[in-house]
ROSE-4610 file (N, C-alpha, C; in Angstrom, 1 decimal, always signed):
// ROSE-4610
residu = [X/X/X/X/X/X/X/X/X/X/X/X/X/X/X/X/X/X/X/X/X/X/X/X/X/X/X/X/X/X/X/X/X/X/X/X/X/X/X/X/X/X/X/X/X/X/X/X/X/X/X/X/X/X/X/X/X/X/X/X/X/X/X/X/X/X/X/X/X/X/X/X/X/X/X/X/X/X/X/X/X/X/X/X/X/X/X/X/X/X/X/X/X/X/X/X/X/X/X/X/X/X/X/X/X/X/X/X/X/X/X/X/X/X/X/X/X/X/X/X/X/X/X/X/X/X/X/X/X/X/X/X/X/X/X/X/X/X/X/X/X/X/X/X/X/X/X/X/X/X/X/X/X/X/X/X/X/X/X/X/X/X/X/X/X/X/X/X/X/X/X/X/X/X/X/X/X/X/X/X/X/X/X/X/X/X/X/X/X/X/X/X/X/X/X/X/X/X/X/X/X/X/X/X/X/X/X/X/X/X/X/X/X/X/X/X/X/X/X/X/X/X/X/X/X/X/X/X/X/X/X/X/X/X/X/X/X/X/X/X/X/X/X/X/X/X/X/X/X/X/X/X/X/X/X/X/X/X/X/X/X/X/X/X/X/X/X/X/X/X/X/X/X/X/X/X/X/X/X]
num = [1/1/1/2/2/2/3/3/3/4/4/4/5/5/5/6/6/6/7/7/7/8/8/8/9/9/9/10/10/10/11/11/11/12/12/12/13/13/13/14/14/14/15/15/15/16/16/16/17/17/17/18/18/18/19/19/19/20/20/20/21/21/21/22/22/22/23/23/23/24/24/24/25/25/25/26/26/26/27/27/27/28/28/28/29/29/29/30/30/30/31/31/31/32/32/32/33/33/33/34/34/34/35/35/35/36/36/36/37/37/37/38/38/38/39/39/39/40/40/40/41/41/41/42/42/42/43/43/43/44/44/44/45/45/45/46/46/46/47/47/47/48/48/48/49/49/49/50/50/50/51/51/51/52/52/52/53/53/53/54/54/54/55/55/55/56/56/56/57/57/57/58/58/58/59/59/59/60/60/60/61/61/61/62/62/62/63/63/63/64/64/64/65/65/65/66/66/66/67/67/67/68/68/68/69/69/69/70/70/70/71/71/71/72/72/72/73/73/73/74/74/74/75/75/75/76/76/76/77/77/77/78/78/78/79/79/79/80/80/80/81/81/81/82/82/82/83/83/83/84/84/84/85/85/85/86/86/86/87/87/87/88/88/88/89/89/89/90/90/90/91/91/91/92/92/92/93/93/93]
x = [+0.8/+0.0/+0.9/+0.9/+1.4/+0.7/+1.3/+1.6/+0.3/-0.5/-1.5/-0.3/+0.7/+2.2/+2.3/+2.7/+3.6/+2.1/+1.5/+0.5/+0.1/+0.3/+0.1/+1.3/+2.5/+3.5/+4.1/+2.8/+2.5/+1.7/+0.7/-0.1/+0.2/+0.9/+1.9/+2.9/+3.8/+4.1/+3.6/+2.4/+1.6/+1.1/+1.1/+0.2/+1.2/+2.7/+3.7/+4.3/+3.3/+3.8/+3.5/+1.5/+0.8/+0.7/+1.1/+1.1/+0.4/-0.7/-1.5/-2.3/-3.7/-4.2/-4.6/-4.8/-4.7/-6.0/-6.9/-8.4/-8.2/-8.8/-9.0/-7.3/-6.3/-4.9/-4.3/-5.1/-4.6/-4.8/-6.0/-6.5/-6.1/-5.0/-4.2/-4.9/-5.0/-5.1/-3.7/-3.3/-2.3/-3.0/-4.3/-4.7/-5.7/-5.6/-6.2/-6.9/-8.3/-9.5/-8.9/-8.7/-8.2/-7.3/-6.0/-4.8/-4.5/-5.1/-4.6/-4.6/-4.2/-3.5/-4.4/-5.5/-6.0/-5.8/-5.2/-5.2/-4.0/-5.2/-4.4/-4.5/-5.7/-6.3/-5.4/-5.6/-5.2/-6.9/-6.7/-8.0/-7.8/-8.6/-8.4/-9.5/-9.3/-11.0/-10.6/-11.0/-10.5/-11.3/-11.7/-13.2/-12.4/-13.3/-13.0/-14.6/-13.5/-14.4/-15.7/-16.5/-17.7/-16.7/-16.6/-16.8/-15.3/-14.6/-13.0/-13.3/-13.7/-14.4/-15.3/-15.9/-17.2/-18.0/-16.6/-16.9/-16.1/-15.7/-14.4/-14.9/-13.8/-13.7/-12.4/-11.3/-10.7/-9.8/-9.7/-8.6/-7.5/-6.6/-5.2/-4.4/-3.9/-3.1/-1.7/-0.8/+0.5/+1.6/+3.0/+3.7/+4.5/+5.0/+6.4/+7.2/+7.4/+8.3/+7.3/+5.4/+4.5/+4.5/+4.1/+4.1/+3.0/+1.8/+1.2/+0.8/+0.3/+0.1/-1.3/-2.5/-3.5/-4.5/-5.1/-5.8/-7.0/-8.6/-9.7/-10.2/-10.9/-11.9/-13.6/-14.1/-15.2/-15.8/-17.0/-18.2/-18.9/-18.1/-18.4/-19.1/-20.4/-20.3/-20.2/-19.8/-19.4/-20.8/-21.7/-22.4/-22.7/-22.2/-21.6/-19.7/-19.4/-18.3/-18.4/-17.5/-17.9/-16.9/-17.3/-16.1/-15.8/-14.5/-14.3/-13.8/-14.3/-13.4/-13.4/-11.9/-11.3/-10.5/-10.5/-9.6/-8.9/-7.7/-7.4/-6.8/-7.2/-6.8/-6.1/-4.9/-3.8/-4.2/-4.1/-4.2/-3.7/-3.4/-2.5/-4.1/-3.4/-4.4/-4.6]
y = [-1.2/+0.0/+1.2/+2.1/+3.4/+4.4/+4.9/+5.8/+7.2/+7.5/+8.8/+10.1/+10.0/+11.4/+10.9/+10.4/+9.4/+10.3/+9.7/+10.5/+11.5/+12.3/+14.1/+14.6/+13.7/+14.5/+14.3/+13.4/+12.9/+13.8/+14.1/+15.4/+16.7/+17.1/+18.5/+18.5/+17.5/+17.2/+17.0/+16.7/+16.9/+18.4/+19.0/+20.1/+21.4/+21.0/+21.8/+22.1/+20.5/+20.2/+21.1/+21.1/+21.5/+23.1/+23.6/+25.3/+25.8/+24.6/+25.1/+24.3/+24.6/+24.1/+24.3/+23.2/+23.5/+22.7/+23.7/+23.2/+23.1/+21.8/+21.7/+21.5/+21.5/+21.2/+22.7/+23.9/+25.0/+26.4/+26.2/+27.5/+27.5/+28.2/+28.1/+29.1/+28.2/+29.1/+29.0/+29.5/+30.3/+30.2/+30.9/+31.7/+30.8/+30.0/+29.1/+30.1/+29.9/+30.4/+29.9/+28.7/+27.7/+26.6/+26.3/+25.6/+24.9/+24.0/+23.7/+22.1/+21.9/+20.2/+20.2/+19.0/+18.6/+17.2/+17.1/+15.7/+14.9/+14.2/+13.4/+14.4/+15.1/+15.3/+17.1/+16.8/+18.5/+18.9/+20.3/+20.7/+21.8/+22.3/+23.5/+23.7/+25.2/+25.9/+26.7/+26.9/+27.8/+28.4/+29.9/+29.9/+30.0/+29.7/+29.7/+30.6/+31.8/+33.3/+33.0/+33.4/+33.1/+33.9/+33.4/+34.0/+33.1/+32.6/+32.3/+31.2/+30.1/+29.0/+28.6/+27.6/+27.1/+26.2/+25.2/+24.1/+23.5/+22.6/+22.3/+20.6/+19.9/+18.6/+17.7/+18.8/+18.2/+19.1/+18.2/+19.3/+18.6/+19.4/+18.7/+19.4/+19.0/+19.6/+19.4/+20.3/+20.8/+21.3/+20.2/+20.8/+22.1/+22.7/+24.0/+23.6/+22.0/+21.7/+21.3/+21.7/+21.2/+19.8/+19.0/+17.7/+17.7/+16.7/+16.0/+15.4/+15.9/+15.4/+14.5/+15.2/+14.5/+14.9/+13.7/+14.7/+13.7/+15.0/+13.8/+14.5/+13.5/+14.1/+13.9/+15.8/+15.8/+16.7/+16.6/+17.6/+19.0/+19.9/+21.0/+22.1/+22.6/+23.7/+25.2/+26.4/+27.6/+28.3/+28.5/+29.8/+30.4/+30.6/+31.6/+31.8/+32.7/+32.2/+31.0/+29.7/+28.5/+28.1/+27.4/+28.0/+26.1/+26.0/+24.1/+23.9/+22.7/+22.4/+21.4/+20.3/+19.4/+18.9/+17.6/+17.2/+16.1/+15.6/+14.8/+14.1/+13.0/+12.4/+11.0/+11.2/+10.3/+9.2/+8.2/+6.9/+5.6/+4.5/+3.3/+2.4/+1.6/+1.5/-0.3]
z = [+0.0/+0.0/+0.0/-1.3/-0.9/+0.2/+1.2/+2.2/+1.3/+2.5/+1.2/+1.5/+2.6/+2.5/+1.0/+0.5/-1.2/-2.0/-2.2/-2.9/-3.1/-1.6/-1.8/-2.1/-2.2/-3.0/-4.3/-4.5/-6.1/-6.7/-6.5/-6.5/-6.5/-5.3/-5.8/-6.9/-6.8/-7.8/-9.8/-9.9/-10.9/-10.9/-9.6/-9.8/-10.4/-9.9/-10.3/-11.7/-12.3/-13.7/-14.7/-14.3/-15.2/-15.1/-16.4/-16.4/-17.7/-18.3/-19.3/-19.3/-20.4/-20.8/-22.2/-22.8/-24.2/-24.9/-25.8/-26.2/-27.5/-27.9/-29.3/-30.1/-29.4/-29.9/-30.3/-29.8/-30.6/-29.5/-28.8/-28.0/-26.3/-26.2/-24.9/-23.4/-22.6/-21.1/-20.2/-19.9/-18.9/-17.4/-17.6/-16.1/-15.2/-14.2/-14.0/-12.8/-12.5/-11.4/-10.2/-9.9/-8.7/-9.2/-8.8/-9.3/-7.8/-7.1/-5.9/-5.3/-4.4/-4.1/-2.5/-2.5/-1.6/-1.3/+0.1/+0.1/-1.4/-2.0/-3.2/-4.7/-4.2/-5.1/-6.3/-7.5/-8.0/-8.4/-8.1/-8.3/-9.2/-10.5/-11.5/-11.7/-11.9/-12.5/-13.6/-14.7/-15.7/-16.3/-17.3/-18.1/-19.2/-20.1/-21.8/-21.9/-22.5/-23.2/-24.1/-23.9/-25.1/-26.3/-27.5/-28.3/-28.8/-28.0/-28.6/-29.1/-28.6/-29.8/-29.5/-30.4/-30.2/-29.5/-29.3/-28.6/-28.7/-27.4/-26.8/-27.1/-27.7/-28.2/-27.5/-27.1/-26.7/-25.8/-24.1/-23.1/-22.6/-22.8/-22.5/-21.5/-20.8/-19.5/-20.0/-20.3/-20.9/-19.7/-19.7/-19.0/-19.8/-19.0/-19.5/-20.7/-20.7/-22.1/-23.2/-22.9/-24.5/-24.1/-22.3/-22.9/-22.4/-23.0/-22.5/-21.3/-20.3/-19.0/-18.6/-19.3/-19.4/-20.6/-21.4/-22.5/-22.0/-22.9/-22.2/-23.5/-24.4/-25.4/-24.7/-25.0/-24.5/-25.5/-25.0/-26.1/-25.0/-25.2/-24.5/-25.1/-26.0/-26.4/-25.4/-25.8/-25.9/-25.9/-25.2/-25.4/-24.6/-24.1/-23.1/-22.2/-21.3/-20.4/-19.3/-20.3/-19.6/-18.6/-17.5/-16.4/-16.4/-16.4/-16.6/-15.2/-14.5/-13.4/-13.4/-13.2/-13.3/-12.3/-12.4/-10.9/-11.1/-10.8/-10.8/-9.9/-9.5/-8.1/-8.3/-7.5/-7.4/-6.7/-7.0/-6.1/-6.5/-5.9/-6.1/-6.5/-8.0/-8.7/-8.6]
């Protein structure tokens, strides 16, 4: 059994990684609402602008070097400022 100390610094650690998000393979966020480490868990809030695209198909969590941290294909439309909150939680699988 991993230790849940091992996890929450598995977690900070992820949470240190990710410094974007990137929609649709092309449309970048920088400015995260809530970027924070509970327990195991990373927690993010971000809004995507009415008007910048249409509809979100795909979100991907990007380290500092463009890598891939997590991608999820979803079907989000845009009609309005859509606020995303995402979480990811560490655990021994």
């Amino acid at each position: 059994m991993i230790p849940t100390t091992y996890l929450s610094k598995l977690a900070l650690f992820t949470n240190n990684q990710i410094v974007k998000v990137v929609v649709n393979g092309s449309y970048e966020i920088v400015s995260f609402s809530i970027k924070q480490v509970t327990a195991s868990t990373v927690e993010m809030e971000y809004v995507i602008p009415f008007g910048s695209i249409e509809e979100v198909t795909l979100i991907e969590l990007k380290s500092s070097e463009d890598v891939v941290i997590s991608s999820n294909a979803v079907y989000v439309p845009i009609t309005s400022d859509t606020i995303i909150k995402q979480t990811i939680v560490i655990k021994e699988v």
